[in-house]
C-alpha positions as CSV (number, residue, x, y, z in Angstrom):
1,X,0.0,0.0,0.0
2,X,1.0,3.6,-0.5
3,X,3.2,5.5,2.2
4,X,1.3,8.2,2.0
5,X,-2.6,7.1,2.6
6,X,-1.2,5.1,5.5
7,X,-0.7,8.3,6.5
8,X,-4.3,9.6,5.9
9,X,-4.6,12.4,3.9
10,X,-3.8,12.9,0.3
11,X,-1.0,15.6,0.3
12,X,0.2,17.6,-2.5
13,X,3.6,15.4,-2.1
14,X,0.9,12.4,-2.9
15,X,-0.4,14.5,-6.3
16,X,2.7,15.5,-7.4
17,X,4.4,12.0,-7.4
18,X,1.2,10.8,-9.2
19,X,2.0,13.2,-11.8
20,X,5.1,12.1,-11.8
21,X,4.6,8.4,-12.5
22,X,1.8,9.6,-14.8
23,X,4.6,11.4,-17.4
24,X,7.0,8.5,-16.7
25,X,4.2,5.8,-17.6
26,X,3.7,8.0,-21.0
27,X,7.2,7.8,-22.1
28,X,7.5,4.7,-21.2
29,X,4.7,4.1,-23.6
30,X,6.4,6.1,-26.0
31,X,9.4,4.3,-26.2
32,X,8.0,0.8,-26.6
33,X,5.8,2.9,-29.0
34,X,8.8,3.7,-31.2
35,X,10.4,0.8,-30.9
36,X,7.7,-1.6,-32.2
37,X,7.9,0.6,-35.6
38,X,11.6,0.1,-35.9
39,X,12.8,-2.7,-38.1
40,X,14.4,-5.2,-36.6
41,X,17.6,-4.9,-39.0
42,X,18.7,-1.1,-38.1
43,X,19.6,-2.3,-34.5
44,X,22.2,-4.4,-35.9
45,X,23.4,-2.0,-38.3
46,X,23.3,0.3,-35.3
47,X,25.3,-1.7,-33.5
48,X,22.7,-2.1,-30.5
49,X,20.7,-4.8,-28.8
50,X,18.4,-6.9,-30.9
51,X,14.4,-4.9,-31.3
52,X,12.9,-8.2,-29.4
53,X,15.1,-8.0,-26.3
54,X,14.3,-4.0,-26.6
55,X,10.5,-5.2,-27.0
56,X,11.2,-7.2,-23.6
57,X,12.5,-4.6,-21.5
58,X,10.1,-2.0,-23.1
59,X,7.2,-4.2,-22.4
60,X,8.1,-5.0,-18.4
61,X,8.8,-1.2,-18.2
62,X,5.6,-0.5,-19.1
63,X,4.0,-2.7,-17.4
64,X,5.7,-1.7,-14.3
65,X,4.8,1.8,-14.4
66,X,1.4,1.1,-15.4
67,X,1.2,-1.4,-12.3
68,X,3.0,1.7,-10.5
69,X,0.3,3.9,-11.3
70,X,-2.6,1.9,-10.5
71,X,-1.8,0.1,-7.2
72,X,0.0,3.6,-6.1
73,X,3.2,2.4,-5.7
74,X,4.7,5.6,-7.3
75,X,8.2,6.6,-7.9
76,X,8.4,8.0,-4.4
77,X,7.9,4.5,-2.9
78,X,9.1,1.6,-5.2
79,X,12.4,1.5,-7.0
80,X,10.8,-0.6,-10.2
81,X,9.0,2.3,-11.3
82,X,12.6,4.0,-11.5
83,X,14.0,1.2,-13.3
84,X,11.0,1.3,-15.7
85,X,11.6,4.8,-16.0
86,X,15.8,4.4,-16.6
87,X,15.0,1.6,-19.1
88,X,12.7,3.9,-21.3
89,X,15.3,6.9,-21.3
90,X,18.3,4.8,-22.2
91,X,16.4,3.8,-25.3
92,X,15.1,7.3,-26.2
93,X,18.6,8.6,-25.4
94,X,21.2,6.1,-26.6
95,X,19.8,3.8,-28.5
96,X,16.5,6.0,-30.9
97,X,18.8,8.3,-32.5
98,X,21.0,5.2,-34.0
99,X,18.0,3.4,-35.0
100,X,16.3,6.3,-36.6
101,X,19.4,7.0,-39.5
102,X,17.9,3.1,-41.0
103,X,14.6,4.1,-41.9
104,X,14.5,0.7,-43.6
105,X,15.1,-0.3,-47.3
106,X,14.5,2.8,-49.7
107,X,16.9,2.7,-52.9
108,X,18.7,5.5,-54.2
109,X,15.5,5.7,-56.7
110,X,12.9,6.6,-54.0
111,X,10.7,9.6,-54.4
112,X,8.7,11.6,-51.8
113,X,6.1,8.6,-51.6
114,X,7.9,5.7,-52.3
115,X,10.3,3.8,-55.1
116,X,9.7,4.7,-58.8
């Protein structure tokens, strides 16, 4: 249960880590977002970790901070949430900005829409 409503009262420090886990649940959601529309070929031609083990992590950080949000247990309590949190940011950070230069197989003859 929640440190703070064994305490009783619903305290701004309450809302405000709510919030908190609230905009960590969303880019958690973002990043497993983002990597499910990656191909799986630009993370080896980034030189990163496969898109399934990505998928993995992505998946149980999600579902961490959605279980985070709902039983209460928010960043201020639990450490998972964090570590749902640090896995989400060292894929937006380190390993989305490799990934993103192979937008998967256009040739050299590709227009606006598509190939010729």
């Amino acid at each position: 249960m929640n440190v703070f409503l064994l305490a009783g009262a619903l305290t701004p420090l309450f809302w405000f880590f709510e919030i908190l886990s609230i905009v960590a649940f969303g880019f958690e959601g973002f990043a497993l977002f983002d990597v499910v529309r990656r191909p799986s070929r630009a993370f080896a031609a980034a030189g990163k970790q496969t898109k399934n083990l990505w998928l993995i992590i992505l998946v149980v950080a999600a579902v961490v901070g959605l279980g985070g949000i709902l039983t209460g247990a928010s960043i201020a309590s639990s450490i998972l949430p964090i570590a749902a949190f640090v896995a989400a940011a060292v894929y937006l950070t380190d390993v989305r900005p490799a990934v993103r230069q192979f937008q998967g197989g256009g040739s050299s003859s590709s227009g606006p829409y598509g190939p010729w």
